[in-house]
Structures are given as structure tokens and as C-alpha cells.
N, C-alpha and C positions, 0 to 999 in steps of 0.2 A: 504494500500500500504506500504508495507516495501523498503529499499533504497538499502540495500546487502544481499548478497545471508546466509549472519553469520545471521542476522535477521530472515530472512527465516524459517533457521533451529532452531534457538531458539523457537521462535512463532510452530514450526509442532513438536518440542520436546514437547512443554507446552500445547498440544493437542488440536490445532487450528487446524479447517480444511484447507485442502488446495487447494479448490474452493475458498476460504476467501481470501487470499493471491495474491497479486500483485506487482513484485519485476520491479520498478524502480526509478533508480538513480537520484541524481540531477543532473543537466545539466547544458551544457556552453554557453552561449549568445553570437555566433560565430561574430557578429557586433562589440564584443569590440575587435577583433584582428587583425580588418582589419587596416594596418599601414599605413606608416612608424610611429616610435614610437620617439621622442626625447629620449636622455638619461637622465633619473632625476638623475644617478649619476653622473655628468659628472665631478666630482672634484675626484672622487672615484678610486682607480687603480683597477684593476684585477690579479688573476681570481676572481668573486664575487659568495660568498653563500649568496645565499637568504632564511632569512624566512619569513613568511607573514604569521600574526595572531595576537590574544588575548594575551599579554603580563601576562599569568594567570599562577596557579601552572598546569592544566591538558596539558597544552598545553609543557612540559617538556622544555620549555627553558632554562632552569637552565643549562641542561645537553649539549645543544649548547654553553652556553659561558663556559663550562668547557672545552669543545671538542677545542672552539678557540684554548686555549693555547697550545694544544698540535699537531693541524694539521703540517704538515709538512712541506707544500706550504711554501715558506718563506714571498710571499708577496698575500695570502691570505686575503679578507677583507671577515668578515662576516654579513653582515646588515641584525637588523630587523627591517622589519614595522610592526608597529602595535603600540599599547598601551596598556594599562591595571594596574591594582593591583600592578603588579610584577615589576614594570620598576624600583623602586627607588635602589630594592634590587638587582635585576641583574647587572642595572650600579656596586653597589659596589664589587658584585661578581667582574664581570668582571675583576677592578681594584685589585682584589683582589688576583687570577688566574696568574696576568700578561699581561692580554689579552686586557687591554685598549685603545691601538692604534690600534687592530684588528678588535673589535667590533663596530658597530656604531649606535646609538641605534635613527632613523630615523621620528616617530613617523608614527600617522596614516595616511592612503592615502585614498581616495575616491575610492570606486570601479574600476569607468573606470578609476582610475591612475593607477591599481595593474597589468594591459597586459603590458604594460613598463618598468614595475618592472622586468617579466621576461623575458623581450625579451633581456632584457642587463646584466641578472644574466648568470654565469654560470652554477649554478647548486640550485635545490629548497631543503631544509630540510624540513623536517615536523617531529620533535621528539616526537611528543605528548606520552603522559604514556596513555592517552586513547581519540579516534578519530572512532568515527564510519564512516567517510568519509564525509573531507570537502570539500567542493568545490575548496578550493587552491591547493588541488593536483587534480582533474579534468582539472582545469585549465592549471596549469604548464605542466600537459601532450598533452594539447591542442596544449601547444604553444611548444612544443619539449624538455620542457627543463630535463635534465638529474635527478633524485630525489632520495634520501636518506631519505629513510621514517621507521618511527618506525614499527615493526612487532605486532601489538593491534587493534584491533576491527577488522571493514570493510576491513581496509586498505590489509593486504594479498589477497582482491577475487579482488582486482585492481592492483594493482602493484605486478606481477611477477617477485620475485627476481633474479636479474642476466639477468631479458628481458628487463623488463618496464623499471628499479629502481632494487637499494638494499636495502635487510630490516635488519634492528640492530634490537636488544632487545629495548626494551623502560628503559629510565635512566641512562644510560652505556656511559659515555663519551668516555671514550676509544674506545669502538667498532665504537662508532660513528665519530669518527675523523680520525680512519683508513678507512671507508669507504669513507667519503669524500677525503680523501689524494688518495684512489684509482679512483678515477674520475678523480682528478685534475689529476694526472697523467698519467693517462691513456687516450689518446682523441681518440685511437680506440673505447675504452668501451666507453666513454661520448658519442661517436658517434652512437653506439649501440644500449643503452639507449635510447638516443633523438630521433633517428628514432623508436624505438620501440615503446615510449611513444607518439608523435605524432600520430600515427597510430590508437593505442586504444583511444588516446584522442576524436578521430571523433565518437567516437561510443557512446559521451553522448553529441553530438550537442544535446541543447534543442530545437529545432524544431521538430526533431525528438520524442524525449520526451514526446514534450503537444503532440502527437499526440495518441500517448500512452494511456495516461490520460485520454484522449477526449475518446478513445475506453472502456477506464475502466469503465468510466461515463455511457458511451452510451450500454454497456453490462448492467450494474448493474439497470439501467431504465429501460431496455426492457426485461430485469428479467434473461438475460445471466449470466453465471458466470465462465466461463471457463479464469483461468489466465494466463499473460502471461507470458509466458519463466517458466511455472509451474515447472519445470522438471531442470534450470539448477540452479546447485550449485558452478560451479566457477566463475571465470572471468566474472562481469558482461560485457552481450553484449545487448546495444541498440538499435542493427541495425533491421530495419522492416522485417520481415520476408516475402518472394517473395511467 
């Protein structure tokens, strides 16, 4: 089973068959967004950029706190959660940029804490330099929220630029802080966005998913092997086919 449609065609490039091949996504565990949510920022002003991940060099954070200083928004917060490796050298970054009352560096949260995370963010980043597709942006499009994600791996056959989300190059602070400035600015596009993004976010309910799985199972048993969605290359779609 591969997870995006880029895998796909790597694996049918490297002369895998493509009866072998089962393209589905990770999925979202729709129980954690049933609300209402408290604010765990509730000391924090708005508009808020959310990132949510591994405090690591893959995950390009470097390239959000360089973006902080230069966003536009005057009263911009940009919080990450997460942890990792990288946190002692970002803080200095940060301060480093100028961007140290902007940035907030929030530590890690428990799973079911991260549907709160975005139901009070305005807008999700995801800058990674390379992301075959996390689940925090399945997530955040779950829950509607507007995304500025890197243009590297999986992430393009999900986030359609200008529908879903916009995609920057990966590393480029600059481009990356003009595109957030154009969110924050714009709340017809955030509205755009959010609607858009919710809509495909239903299309990786994990129920729907294991059910998938369970077919994959139960084909490859009974000596089936016809896969699903064999045929498409963009936009994953995990809706059951009628």
C-alpha cells in the first residue's frame, strides 16, 4: 500500500507492477473533533499561525521563524507545538530575526490536545523541505483551517494550490510570509480555502479508510488483486466508490 498518488508513480516508474499497488492515505479519527474545544491559547492574541510538528531540521522551521519577522500582520502570533532537536537553536534564531515576541515556542501536546490547537488557529503552516504527507495537514483540512504548505513530496496531490491551500517552495522565507500575509489579509480567500479544505478533508475520514484496508486484506486472501483507485494520479480521493 503506498499513501500518495507521487509514490505511486515512483514505485510503477521502478517497475513495480500495478496489481501490487494500493494507494491509500492516512486518515483522520473524526471522534477527536467532535467539540466544543476550550482555547489552550487563551493568553495569546490573534490572528494565530499554527505549526504542529517535530521541532527537526526536515520539518523547515527555521524558514517559519525567519518568515515571522517579516509577515506583515502587525499583530501576528506565530506558535509552534511540538519539540525536538531544533528548539534551542530556533529560540535563538528567533531572537535573533527580531521575531521574539512573535514567536512562541509552546512545547509538545498530546494528540487529542492538537483538534484545539486548530480550531483557535487561524491559519496551519507546514514548511517542511520534505513531507511525504502528515497527518497534520489531513487534519487541519479536516477541521477547515486555511494552510500554507510547502510544495515537496505528497503534499501537491493534496493541497491544490489556490483551492485547498497555497504552496511556497520549501526554504524561502520570503515567499513564505507573503503567502501567509495573503491569508491574513484576505478573509474572502481564508474563507475559500477553509471551505475548500474542509470538504476534501472528509475524504480521509479513517473509517472510511480501515474499510479500504479490510478490502485490501480480504482481496489479497482470496487471491484478488485488483487495486484501488488503480488509475488515479491526482488528488487523493477516499471516498467509496457506489
Amino acid at each position: 500500500m503506498v499513501i500518495t498518488p507521487r509514490l505511486r508513480r515512483l514505485l510503477l516508474s521502478d517497475g513495480v507492477k500495478e496489481k501490487r499497488l494500493h494507494l491509500i492515505p492516512p486518515g483522520v479519527n473524526p471522534s477527536f473533533f467532535e467539540g466544543p474545544f476550550e482555547d489552550p491559547f487563551s493568553g495569546v492574541g490573534k490572528p494565530r499561525v499554527l505549526f504542529v510538528g517535530r521541532l527537526a531540521p526536515q520539518k523547515g522551521v527555521r524558514a517559519l521563524v525567519a518568515a515571522a519577522a517579516l509577515i506583515g500582520h502587525p499583530s501576528a502570533q506565530v506558535l509552534l507545538v511540538g519539540d525536538g532537536p531544533e528548539r534551542r537553536a530556533l529560540e535563538r534564531e528567533a531572537r535573533r530575526v527580531g521575531a521574539g515576541d512573535r514567536v512562541r515556542f509552546l512545547g509538545f501536546f498530546s494528540h487529542d490536545r492538537v483538534p484545539a490547537t486548530m480550531v483557535h488557529a487561524d491559519l496551519l503552516v507546514l514548511p517542511s523541505l520534505y513531507e511525504e504527507l502528515g497527518t497534520v495537514l489531513l487534519e487541519a483540512m479536516y477541521a477547515g483551517l486555511p494552510i500554507v504548505a510547502s510544495k515537496t513530496g505528497g503534499i501537491p496531490d493534496v493541497v491544490e494550490d489556490g483551492v485547498s491551500g497555497l504552496l511556497v517552495e520549501p526554504g524561502d522565507p520570503e515567499t513564505l510570509a507573503r503567502a501567509i500575509d495573503r491569508v491574513l489579509a484576505d478573509r474572502g480567500l481564508a474563507s475559500r480555502l477553509s471551505e475548500e479544505a474542509r470538504k476534501r478533508g472528509k475524504d480521509y475520514d479513517w473509517e472510511v479508510l480501515a474499510e479500504r484496508v479490510l478490502r485490501v486484506y480480504e482481496d489479497v486472501t482470496s487471491g484478488r488483486s485488483t487495486p484501488l483507485d488503480s488509475k488515479h494520479d491526482g488528488p487523493i480521493s477516499a471516498r467509496p466508490r457506489r
